[in-house]
N, C-alpha and C positions, 0 to 999 in steps of 0.2 A: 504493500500500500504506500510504503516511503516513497517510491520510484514514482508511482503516477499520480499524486496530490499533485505535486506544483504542473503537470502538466495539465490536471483537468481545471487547476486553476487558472493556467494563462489561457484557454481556451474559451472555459468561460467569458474571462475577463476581455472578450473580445465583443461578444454579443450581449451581457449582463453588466448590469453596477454592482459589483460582484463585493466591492470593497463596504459599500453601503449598504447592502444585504447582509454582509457578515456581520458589521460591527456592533449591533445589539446582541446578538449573538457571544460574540469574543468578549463585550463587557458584562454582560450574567456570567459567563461560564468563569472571565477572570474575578469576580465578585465574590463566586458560589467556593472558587478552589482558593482563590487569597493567596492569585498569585501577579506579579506583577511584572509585564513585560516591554520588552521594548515598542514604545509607538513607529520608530522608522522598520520595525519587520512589514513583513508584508500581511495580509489577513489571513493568507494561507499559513504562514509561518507559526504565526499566532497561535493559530488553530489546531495546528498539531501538536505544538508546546502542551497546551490546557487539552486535549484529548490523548495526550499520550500516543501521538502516534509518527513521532519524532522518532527515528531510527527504530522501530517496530523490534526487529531483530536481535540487536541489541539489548533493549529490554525486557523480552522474552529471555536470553541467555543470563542476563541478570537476576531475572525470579526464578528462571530454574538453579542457579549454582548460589546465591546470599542466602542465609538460613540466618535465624534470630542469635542473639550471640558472638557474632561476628565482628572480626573489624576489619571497614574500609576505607580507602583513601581514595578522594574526588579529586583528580588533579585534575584545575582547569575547571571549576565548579560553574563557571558562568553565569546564571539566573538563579540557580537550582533545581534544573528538571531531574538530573540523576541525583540530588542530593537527597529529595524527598521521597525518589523514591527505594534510598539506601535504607534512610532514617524509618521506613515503614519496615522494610525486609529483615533488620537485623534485630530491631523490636526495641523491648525494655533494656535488656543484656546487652546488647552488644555497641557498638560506637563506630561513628563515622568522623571521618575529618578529612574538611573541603576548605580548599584551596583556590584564592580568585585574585589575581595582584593587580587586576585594574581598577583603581577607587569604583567609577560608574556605576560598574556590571559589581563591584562588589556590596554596593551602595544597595542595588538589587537583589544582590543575593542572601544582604542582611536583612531585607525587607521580608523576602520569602521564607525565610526561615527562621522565626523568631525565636531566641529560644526557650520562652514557657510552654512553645509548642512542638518543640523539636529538641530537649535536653538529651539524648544522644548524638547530637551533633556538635561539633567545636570548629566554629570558621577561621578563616587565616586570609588577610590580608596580606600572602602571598604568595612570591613565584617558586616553584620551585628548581634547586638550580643543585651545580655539581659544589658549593660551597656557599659560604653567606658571603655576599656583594648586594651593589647595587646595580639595577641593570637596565638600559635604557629600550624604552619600551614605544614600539610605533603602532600609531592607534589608527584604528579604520572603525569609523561610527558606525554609530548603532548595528555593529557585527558583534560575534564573538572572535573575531579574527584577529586579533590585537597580538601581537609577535614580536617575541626580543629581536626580530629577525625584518628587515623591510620589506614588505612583502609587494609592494607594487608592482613588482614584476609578472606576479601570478595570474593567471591568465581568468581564473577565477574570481576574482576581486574586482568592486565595482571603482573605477576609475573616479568616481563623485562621491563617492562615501571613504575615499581615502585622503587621507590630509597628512602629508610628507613632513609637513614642518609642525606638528602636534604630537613631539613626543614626550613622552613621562619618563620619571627617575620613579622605579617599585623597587623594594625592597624583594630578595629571596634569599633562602637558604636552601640546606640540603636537608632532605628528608629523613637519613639516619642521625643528625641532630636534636630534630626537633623529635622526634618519638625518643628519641636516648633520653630528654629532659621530661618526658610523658611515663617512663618505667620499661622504654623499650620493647611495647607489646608486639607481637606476632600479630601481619598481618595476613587476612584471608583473600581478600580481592582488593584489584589495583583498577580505578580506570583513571586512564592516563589521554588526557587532549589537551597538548600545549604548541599547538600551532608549530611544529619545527624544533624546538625546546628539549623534544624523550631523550636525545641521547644524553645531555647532561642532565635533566632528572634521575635517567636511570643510573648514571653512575652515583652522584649521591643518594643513590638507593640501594646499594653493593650488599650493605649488612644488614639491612632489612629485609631483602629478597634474600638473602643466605641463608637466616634464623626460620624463615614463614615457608616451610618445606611443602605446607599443601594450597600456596600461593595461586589464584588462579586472577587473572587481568581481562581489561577491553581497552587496545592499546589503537591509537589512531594512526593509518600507517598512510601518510601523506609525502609522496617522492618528492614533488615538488617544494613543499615547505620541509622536509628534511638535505635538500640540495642546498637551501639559502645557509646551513649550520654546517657545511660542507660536508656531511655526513650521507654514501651511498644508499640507495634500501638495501645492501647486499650487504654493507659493511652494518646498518643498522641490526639487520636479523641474524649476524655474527654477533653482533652486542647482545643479543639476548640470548644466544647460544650459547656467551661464554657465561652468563647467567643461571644458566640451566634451566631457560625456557625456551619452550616449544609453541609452535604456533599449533590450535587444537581447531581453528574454521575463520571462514572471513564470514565476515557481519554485512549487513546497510552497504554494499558496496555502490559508491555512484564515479560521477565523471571526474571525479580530484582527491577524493581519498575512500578507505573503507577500512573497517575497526577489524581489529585481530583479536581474536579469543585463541588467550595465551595461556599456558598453566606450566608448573613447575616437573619437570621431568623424573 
Protein backbone atom coordinates (compact mmCIF):
# COMPACT_ATOMS: atom_id res chain seq x y z
CA UNK A 1 0.00 0.00 0.00
CA UNK A 2 3.23 2.37 0.63
CA UNK A 3 4.14 2.12 -3.09
CA UNK A 4 0.66 3.24 -4.47
CA UNK A 5 -0.67 6.02 -1.98
CA UNK A 6 1.23 8.85 -3.38
CA UNK A 7 0.57 7.62 -6.71
CA UNK A 8 -3.26 7.44 -6.30
CA UNK A 9 -2.80 10.76 -4.61
CA UNK A 10 -1.16 12.76 -7.52
CA UNK A 11 -3.68 11.21 -9.61
CA UNK A 12 -6.22 12.36 -7.81
CA UNK A 13 -4.88 15.48 -7.32
CA UNK A 14 -5.29 16.05 -10.98
CA UNK A 15 -9.14 15.90 -11.34
CA UNK A 16 -10.05 16.48 -7.33
CA UNK A 17 -9.37 19.21 -4.51
CA UNK A 18 -7.91 16.56 -3.08
CA UNK A 19 -5.90 18.72 -0.42
CA UNK A 20 -9.23 20.30 0.61
CA UNK A 21 -11.04 17.07 0.86
CA UNK A 22 -8.53 15.69 3.13
CA UNK A 23 -7.80 18.33 5.41
CA UNK A 24 -10.88 17.94 7.93
CA UNK A 25 -10.15 14.65 7.75
CA UNK A 26 -6.04 14.91 8.78
CA UNK A 27 -7.34 17.54 11.51
CA UNK A 28 -9.98 14.97 13.42
CA UNK A 29 -7.65 12.19 12.92
CA UNK A 30 -4.46 14.53 14.18
CA UNK A 31 -6.86 15.61 17.18
CA UNK A 32 -8.31 12.10 17.87
CA UNK A 33 -4.33 10.55 17.99
CA UNK A 34 -2.42 13.84 19.46
CA UNK A 35 -0.31 13.87 17.05
CA UNK A 36 1.40 16.72 15.46
CA UNK A 37 2.66 17.10 12.11
CA UNK A 38 4.34 18.97 9.61
CA UNK A 39 1.98 21.51 7.66
CA UNK A 40 4.58 21.72 4.41
CA UNK A 41 3.91 17.52 4.13
CA UNK A 42 1.60 16.91 1.72
CA UNK A 43 -2.16 15.56 2.70
CA UNK A 44 -1.10 12.24 1.44
CA UNK A 45 1.98 12.36 3.74
CA UNK A 46 -0.14 13.35 6.46
CA UNK A 47 -2.28 10.74 6.07
CA UNK A 48 -0.28 7.85 6.22
CA UNK A 49 1.61 9.26 9.26
CA UNK A 50 -1.87 9.27 11.48
CA UNK A 51 -3.18 5.95 9.76
CA UNK A 52 -0.12 4.17 10.11
CA UNK A 53 0.52 3.25 6.84
CA UNK A 54 3.81 4.96 6.54
CA UNK A 55 6.35 2.08 5.55
CA UNK A 56 3.55 -0.63 6.05
CA UNK A 57 6.36 -3.31 6.05
CA UNK A 58 8.34 -2.09 8.23
CA UNK A 59 5.92 -1.94 10.95
CA UNK A 60 4.53 -5.05 10.49
CA UNK A 61 8.22 -6.58 11.06
CA UNK A 62 8.30 -4.28 14.16
CA UNK A 63 5.04 -5.87 15.81
CA UNK A 64 6.12 -9.12 14.89
CA UNK A 65 9.94 -9.18 16.58
CA UNK A 66 9.21 -5.95 19.80
CA UNK A 67 7.64 -7.87 22.65
CA UNK A 68 6.96 -5.99 26.08
CA UNK A 69 10.14 -5.77 28.18
CA UNK A 70 12.40 -4.63 25.65
CA UNK A 71 14.65 -2.17 24.90
CA UNK A 72 14.89 0.07 21.89
CA UNK A 73 16.61 2.66 20.23
CA UNK A 74 14.98 5.23 17.71
CA UNK A 75 17.61 6.72 15.88
CA UNK A 76 16.42 9.40 13.85
CA UNK A 77 13.19 9.65 15.87
CA UNK A 78 11.79 12.54 13.71
CA UNK A 79 7.98 13.26 14.74
CA UNK A 80 7.59 10.06 16.51
CA UNK A 81 5.64 7.66 14.34
CA UNK A 82 8.14 4.72 15.22
CA UNK A 83 8.41 6.05 18.76
CA UNK A 84 4.86 5.46 19.72
CA UNK A 85 4.68 2.82 18.25
CA UNK A 86 7.86 1.25 20.25
CA UNK A 87 6.52 2.88 23.60
CA UNK A 88 3.08 0.64 22.96
CA UNK A 89 5.07 -2.79 21.85
CA UNK A 90 7.51 -2.81 24.67
CA UNK A 91 4.68 -1.88 27.27
CA UNK A 92 5.09 -1.12 31.05
CA UNK A 93 8.65 -3.03 31.27
CA UNK A 94 10.41 -2.23 28.88
CA UNK A 95 12.05 1.30 27.40
CA UNK A 96 12.77 3.08 24.47
CA UNK A 97 15.16 5.83 23.64
CA UNK A 98 14.64 8.33 20.79
CA UNK A 99 16.92 10.37 19.24
CA UNK A 100 16.19 13.76 17.03
CA UNK A 101 19.02 16.44 16.84
CA UNK A 102 17.17 18.95 14.95
CA UNK A 103 15.44 21.55 17.42
CA UNK A 104 12.11 21.76 14.94
CA UNK A 105 11.34 18.19 14.37
CA UNK A 106 12.41 17.63 18.00
CA UNK A 107 10.29 20.47 19.05
CA UNK A 108 7.72 17.83 17.40
CA UNK A 109 8.63 15.03 18.68
CA UNK A 110 8.43 16.41 22.30
CA UNK A 111 5.14 17.58 21.45
CA UNK A 112 4.16 13.99 20.52
CA UNK A 113 5.34 12.22 23.07
CA UNK A 114 4.70 13.68 26.21
CA UNK A 115 5.97 12.01 28.86
CA UNK A 116 2.97 11.59 31.58
CA UNK A 117 1.95 9.60 28.58
CA UNK A 118 4.64 7.92 27.32
CA UNK A 119 7.05 7.28 30.70
CA UNK A 120 8.81 4.44 28.83
CA UNK A 121 10.37 6.62 26.74
CA UNK A 122 13.55 9.06 27.28
CA UNK A 123 14.17 11.64 24.24
CA UNK A 124 17.57 13.06 23.31
CA UNK A 125 18.06 16.04 21.72
CA UNK A 126 20.58 14.28 19.75
CA UNK A 127 22.67 13.03 16.87
CA UNK A 128 24.01 10.22 17.19
CA UNK A 129 27.65 10.00 16.01
CA UNK A 130 31.07 7.90 16.38
CA UNK A 131 32.07 10.28 19.54
CA UNK A 132 30.66 13.60 21.30
CA UNK A 133 31.40 16.64 18.98
CA UNK A 134 29.57 19.13 17.55
CA UNK A 135 28.40 18.76 14.01
CA UNK A 136 27.15 20.97 11.41
CA UNK A 137 23.89 20.13 10.31
CA UNK A 138 22.02 21.20 6.79
CA UNK A 139 18.48 21.56 6.97
CA UNK A 140 15.80 20.95 4.13
CA UNK A 141 12.39 22.19 5.46
CA UNK A 142 9.71 20.68 6.44
CA UNK A 143 11.48 17.14 5.53
CA UNK A 144 12.87 14.60 7.66
CA UNK A 145 15.94 14.86 5.43
CA UNK A 146 18.15 17.08 7.53
CA UNK A 147 21.90 15.52 7.07
CA UNK A 148 25.27 16.01 8.61
CA UNK A 149 26.00 15.51 5.01
CA UNK A 150 24.78 18.22 2.20
CA UNK A 151 22.41 16.73 0.52
CA UNK A 152 21.42 18.94 -2.42
CA UNK A 153 22.92 16.84 -4.63
CA UNK A 154 20.36 14.14 -4.39
CA UNK A 155 18.28 13.75 -6.91
CA UNK A 156 15.43 13.14 -4.60
CA UNK A 157 15.31 16.32 -2.74
CA UNK A 158 13.03 19.01 -3.52
CA UNK A 159 15.30 21.81 -4.86
CA UNK A 160 12.79 24.64 -2.89
CA UNK A 161 12.54 23.06 0.35
CA UNK A 162 16.22 23.01 0.48
CA UNK A 163 18.05 26.06 1.88
CA UNK A 164 22.09 25.70 1.54
CA UNK A 165 22.87 28.59 3.61
CA UNK A 166 20.48 27.27 6.87
CA UNK A 167 22.68 25.30 8.64
CA UNK A 168 22.64 24.23 12.52
CA UNK A 169 25.41 23.47 15.08
CA UNK A 170 23.55 19.96 17.13
CA UNK A 171 25.02 18.60 19.53
CA UNK A 172 25.95 14.40 19.26
CA UNK A 173 27.42 11.67 20.91
CA UNK A 174 28.14 8.05 20.65
CA UNK A 175 25.65 5.61 21.76
CA UNK A 176 27.84 3.35 23.82
CA UNK A 177 28.32 6.57 26.13
CA UNK A 178 25.28 7.46 26.69
CA UNK A 179 23.79 3.81 27.70
CA UNK A 180 27.37 3.31 29.66
CA UNK A 181 25.81 6.41 31.83
CA UNK A 182 22.13 4.78 31.67
CA UNK A 183 23.78 1.06 33.44
CA UNK A 184 24.79 -0.14 30.06
CA UNK A 185 21.44 -2.01 29.27
CA UNK A 186 21.31 -4.66 26.42
CA UNK A 187 19.64 -3.63 23.74
CA UNK A 188 16.89 -5.71 21.63
CA UNK A 189 16.06 -3.78 18.50
CA UNK A 190 17.85 -0.92 16.70
CA UNK A 191 16.17 1.32 14.17
CA UNK A 192 18.47 3.32 12.69
CA UNK A 193 17.43 6.42 9.91
CA UNK A 194 20.03 9.11 9.90
CA UNK A 195 20.16 10.24 6.49
CA UNK A 196 23.84 9.03 5.42
CA UNK A 197 25.06 9.36 9.34
CA UNK A 198 24.85 4.77 10.05
CA UNK A 199 28.24 4.38 9.42
CA UNK A 200 29.50 6.57 12.26
CA UNK A 201 26.57 5.70 14.48
CA UNK A 202 27.25 2.33 14.17
CA UNK A 203 30.76 2.59 15.16
CA UNK A 204 29.93 4.28 18.30
CA UNK A 205 27.74 1.42 18.64
CA UNK A 206 30.68 -1.21 18.66
CA UNK A 207 29.97 -2.21 22.55
CA UNK A 208 26.56 -2.17 22.52
CA UNK A 209 25.91 -4.30 19.55
CA UNK A 210 28.68 -6.73 21.11
CA UNK A 211 26.88 -7.15 24.60
CA UNK A 212 22.94 -7.40 22.91
CA UNK A 213 23.69 -10.93 21.39
CA UNK A 214 19.86 -11.37 20.32
CA UNK A 215 20.09 -7.66 18.61
CA UNK A 216 17.73 -7.57 15.88
CA UNK A 217 17.54 -3.67 13.73
CA UNK A 218 15.56 -1.78 10.66
CA UNK A 219 18.51 -0.04 9.21
CA UNK A 220 17.80 2.45 6.20
CA UNK A 221 20.10 1.59 3.43
CA UNK A 222 20.26 4.77 1.23
CA UNK A 223 23.51 4.56 -1.54
CA UNK A 224 23.06 7.71 -2.34
CA UNK A 225 23.13 9.58 1.04
CA UNK A 226 25.68 6.90 2.29
CA UNK A 227 28.11 8.11 -0.94
CA UNK A 228 27.97 11.81 0.57
CA UNK A 229 29.94 10.03 4.06
CA UNK A 230 32.12 8.47 1.42
CA UNK A 231 31.08 5.22 2.64
CA UNK A 232 30.23 2.34 -0.27
CA UNK A 233 26.92 0.08 0.31
CA UNK A 234 29.46 -2.74 -0.18
CA UNK A 235 31.86 -1.40 2.34
CA UNK A 236 28.78 -0.26 4.43
CA UNK A 237 27.40 -4.10 4.63
CA UNK A 238 31.04 -5.19 5.44
CA UNK A 239 30.60 -2.75 8.41
CA UNK A 240 27.87 -4.68 9.74
CA UNK A 241 29.49 -7.99 8.90
CA UNK A 242 32.35 -7.07 10.99
CA UNK A 243 29.55 -6.55 13.59
CA UNK A 244 28.12 -9.62 13.25
CA UNK A 245 25.04 -8.68 11.57
CA UNK A 246 23.23 -10.11 8.87
CA UNK A 247 20.83 -8.76 6.71
CA UNK A 248 17.40 -11.11 7.56
CA UNK A 249 14.99 -9.03 4.38
CA UNK A 250 14.41 -5.75 2.80
CA UNK A 251 11.41 -3.78 3.85
CA UNK A 252 9.22 -0.56 2.02
CA UNK A 253 11.67 -0.74 -0.78
CA UNK A 254 11.10 2.51 -3.03
CA UNK A 255 13.06 4.66 -5.78
CA UNK A 256 16.14 6.10 -3.14
CA UNK A 257 16.34 3.82 -0.31
CA UNK A 258 14.74 0.61 1.41
CA UNK A 259 15.07 -0.57 5.34
CA UNK A 260 17.15 -3.69 6.15
CA UNK A 261 15.85 -6.11 8.62
CA UNK A 262 19.20 -6.87 10.21
CA UNK A 263 19.61 -9.26 13.35
CA UNK A 264 22.68 -10.53 15.09
CA UNK A 265 24.39 -13.77 13.64
Amino acid sequence: MEIYIPKIYQALKKYLPVEIILKPLIKILSVRKKMELFRTDTPGTRLRFLLEWYEPETVRACRQIIKPGMTVIDAGAHIGYYTRIFSELVGKTGKVFAFEPHPATFKLLAHNIPAEKYPNVKLFPLALSDRQEELEFFEVKGSGKHSIYDVSSLSYIDPDGYTPKNKLLVRAQDLDKILENLGSPVVDFMKIDVEGAEPKLLKGSEKTIKRSGSLRAVIEFNKAALALSGTSPENFLKQLERLGIRKIATLDESTHYMNLLCGKQ
